[in-house]
C-alpha positions in Angstrom: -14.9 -8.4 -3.5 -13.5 -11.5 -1.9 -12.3 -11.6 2.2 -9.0 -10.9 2.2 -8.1 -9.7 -1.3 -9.7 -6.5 -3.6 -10.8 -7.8 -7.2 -12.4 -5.3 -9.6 -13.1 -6.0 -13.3 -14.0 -3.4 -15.3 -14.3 -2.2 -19.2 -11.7 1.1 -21.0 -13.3 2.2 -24.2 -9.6 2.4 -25.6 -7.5 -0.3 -27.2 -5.7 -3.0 -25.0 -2.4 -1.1 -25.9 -3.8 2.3 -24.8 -5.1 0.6 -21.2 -1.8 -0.9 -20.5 0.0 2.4 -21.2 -2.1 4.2 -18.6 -1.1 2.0 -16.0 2.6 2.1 -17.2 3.4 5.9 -18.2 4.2 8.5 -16.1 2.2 11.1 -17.9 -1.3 8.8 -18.2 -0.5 7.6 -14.2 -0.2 11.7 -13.2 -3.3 11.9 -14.0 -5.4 9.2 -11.8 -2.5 8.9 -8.8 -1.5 11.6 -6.9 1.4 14.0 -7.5 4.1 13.7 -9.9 6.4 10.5 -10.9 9.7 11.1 -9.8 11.0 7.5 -11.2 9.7 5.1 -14.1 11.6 1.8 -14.7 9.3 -0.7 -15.6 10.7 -3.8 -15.3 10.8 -6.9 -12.8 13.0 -5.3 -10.1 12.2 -1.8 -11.6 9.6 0.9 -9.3 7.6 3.5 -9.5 7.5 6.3 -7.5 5.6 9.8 -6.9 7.4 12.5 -5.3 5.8 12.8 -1.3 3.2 14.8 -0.4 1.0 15.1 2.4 -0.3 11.0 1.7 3.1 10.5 2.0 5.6 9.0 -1.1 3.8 5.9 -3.2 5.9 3.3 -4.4 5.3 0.2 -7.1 8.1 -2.3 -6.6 7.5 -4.0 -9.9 7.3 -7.7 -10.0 6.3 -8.9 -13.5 5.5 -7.0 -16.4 4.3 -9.1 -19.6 3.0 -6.4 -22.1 0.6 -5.4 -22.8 -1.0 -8.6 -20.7 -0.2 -9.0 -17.4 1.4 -6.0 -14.8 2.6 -7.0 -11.0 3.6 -4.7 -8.3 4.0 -4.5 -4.7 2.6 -1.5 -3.2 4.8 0.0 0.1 2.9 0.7 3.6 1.3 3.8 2.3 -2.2 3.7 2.1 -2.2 0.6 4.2 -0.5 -0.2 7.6 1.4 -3.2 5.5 2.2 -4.1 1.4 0.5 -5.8 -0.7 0.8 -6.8 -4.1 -1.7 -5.3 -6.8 -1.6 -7.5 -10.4 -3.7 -6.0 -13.3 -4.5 -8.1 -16.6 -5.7 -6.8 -19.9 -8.0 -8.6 -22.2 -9.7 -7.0 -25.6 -13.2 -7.0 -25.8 -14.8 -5.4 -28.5 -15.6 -2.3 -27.1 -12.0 -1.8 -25.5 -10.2 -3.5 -23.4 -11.4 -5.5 -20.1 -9.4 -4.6 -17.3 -9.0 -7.0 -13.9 -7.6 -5.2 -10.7 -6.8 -7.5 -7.7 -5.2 -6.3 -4.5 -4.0 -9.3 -2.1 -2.1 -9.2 1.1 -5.0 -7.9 3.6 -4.9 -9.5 7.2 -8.4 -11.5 8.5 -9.2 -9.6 11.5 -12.3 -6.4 11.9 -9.7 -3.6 11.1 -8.5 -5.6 8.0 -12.1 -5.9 6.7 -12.1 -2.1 7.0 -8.8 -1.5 5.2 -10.6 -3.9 2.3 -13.7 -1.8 2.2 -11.7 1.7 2.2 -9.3 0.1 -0.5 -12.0 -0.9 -2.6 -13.8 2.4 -2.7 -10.2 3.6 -3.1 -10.0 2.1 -6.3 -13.3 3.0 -7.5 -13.1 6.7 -7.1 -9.3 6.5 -7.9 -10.1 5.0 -11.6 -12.9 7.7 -12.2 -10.3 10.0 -13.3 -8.4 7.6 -15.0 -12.1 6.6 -17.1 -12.6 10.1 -17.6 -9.6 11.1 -19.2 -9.6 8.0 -21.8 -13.1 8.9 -22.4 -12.9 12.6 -22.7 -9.2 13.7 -22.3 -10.2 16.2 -19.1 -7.8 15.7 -16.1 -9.7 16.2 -13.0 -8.7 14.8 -9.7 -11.7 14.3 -7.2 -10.1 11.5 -5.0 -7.2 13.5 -3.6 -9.1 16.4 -2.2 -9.4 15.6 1.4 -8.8 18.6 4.0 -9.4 17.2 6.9 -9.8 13.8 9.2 -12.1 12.1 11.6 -9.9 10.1 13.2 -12.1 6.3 13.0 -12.4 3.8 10.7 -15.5 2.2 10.6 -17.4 -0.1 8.6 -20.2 -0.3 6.5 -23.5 -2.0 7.7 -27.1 -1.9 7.0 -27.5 0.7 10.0 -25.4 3.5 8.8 -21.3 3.2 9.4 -20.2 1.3 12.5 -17.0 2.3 14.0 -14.4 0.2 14.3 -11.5 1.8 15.9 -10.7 5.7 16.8 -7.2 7.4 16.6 -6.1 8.8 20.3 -6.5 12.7 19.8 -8.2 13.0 16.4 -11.8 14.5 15.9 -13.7 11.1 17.0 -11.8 10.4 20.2 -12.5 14.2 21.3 -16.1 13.7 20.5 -16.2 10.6 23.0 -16.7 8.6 19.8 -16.4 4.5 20.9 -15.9 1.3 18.5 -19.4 0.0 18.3 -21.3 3.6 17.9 -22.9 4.3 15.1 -22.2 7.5 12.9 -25.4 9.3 12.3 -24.9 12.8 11.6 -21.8 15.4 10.9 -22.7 18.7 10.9 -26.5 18.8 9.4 -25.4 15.7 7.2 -27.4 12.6 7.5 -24.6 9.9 7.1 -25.0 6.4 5.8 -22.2 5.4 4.7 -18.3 6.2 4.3 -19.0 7.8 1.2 -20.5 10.4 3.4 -18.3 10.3 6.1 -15.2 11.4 3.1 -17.6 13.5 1.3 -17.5 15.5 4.8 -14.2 16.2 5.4 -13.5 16.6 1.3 -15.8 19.9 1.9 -14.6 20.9 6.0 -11.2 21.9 6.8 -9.2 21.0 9.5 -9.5 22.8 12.8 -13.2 23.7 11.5 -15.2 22.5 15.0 -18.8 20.9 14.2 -21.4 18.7 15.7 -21.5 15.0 15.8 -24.7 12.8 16.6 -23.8 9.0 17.1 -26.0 5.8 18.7 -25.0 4.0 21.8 -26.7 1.7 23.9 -30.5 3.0 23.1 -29.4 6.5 23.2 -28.4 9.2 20.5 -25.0 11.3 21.8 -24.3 14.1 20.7 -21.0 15.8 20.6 -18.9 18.6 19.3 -15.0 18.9 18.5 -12.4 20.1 15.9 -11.5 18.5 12.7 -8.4 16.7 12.6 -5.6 15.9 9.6 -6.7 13.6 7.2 -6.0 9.5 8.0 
């Protein structure tokens, strides 16, 4: 990962032709996006789209599409607070197909650097379905299964995850939760990173109240307050 822009590159044990259709086809991207694609014309100029849920509607404005090579789109404000434009490249390998993923388009300030971070574990978990299914033909979503919120975004560092920033009204700002604390505990969870923090509100639902512990200024606070809707 580079400031500023998301690259992954990573290996499909299927045929260049098989990778490129599961970034293409509305049956193969059903299974590692969310929801169901309402619209598939891929071609410059062409999108595609899921129908909306509660992530809201996701929508690849297709910019160049050189099979089964290279595949451009620009991704809406969805997931992000602004678009930015994903390209993927294909290469054959001998053991499949090497696949490159780079997102551009992320600001250069502290909430940017967040958004970077999210997006990349984004992609990580995201593609674990898509892995699975080429390697084993089960569909099972484990990305998409949020219930709940905490209302921050925060950053990871060597201590533990750092806040950032905290949504007026969500779980953090009702726990007197400040940019510079650091998370240390949900519940009877130890946390470390934002893996934790989503693994959290993956298994708590929203309205569910529970105990928070954070660091500030030599001092552990502790706090309590209701789970919000997912960010």
């Amino acid at each position: 990962m580079t400031y500023g822009k998301f690259r992954k590159t990573f290996s499909l044990s299927v045929p260049v032709e098989r990778a490129w259709q599961a970034f293409t086809d509305p049956k193969d991207l059903e299974v590692w996006q969310t929801g169901t694609v309402e619209q598939a014309d891929v071609r410059p100029g062409g999108r595609i789209a899921w129908t909306a849920d509660e992530y809201g509607q996701l929508v690849w404005d297709i910019v160049e599409v050189d099979p089964p090579n290279t595949f451009v789109y620009k991704e809406g404000a969805t997931f992000l607070p602004a678009e930015s434009e994903v390209t993927v490249t294909f290469e054959h390998e001998d053991t499949g197909t090497r696949v490159t993923v780079t997102q551009a388009g992320f600001g250069d300030d502290e909430d940017w650097e967040t958004h970077l971070e999210n997006v990349g574990l984004g992609w990580v978990q995201t593609l674990a379905a898509l892995d699975l299914y080429l390697r084993t033909g089960v569909r099972y979503d484990r990305f998409f299964t949020f219930q709940s919120g905490l209302g921050m975004m925060t950053d990871d560092v060597l201590a533990g995850s750092l806040v950032r920033s905290v949504v007026d009204g969500a779980f953090a700002a009702k726990a007197g939760i400040r940019p510079g604390d650091v998370i240390l505990k949900l519940g009877t969870a130890p946390v470390f990173s934002r893996t934790d923090l989503w693994m959290y509100t993956r298994e708590h639902a929203i309205g569910e109240e529970i105990d928070v512990a954070f660091a500030r200024d030599g001092e552990v606070i502790t706090a309590r307050a209701a789970l919000t809707e997912p960010m």
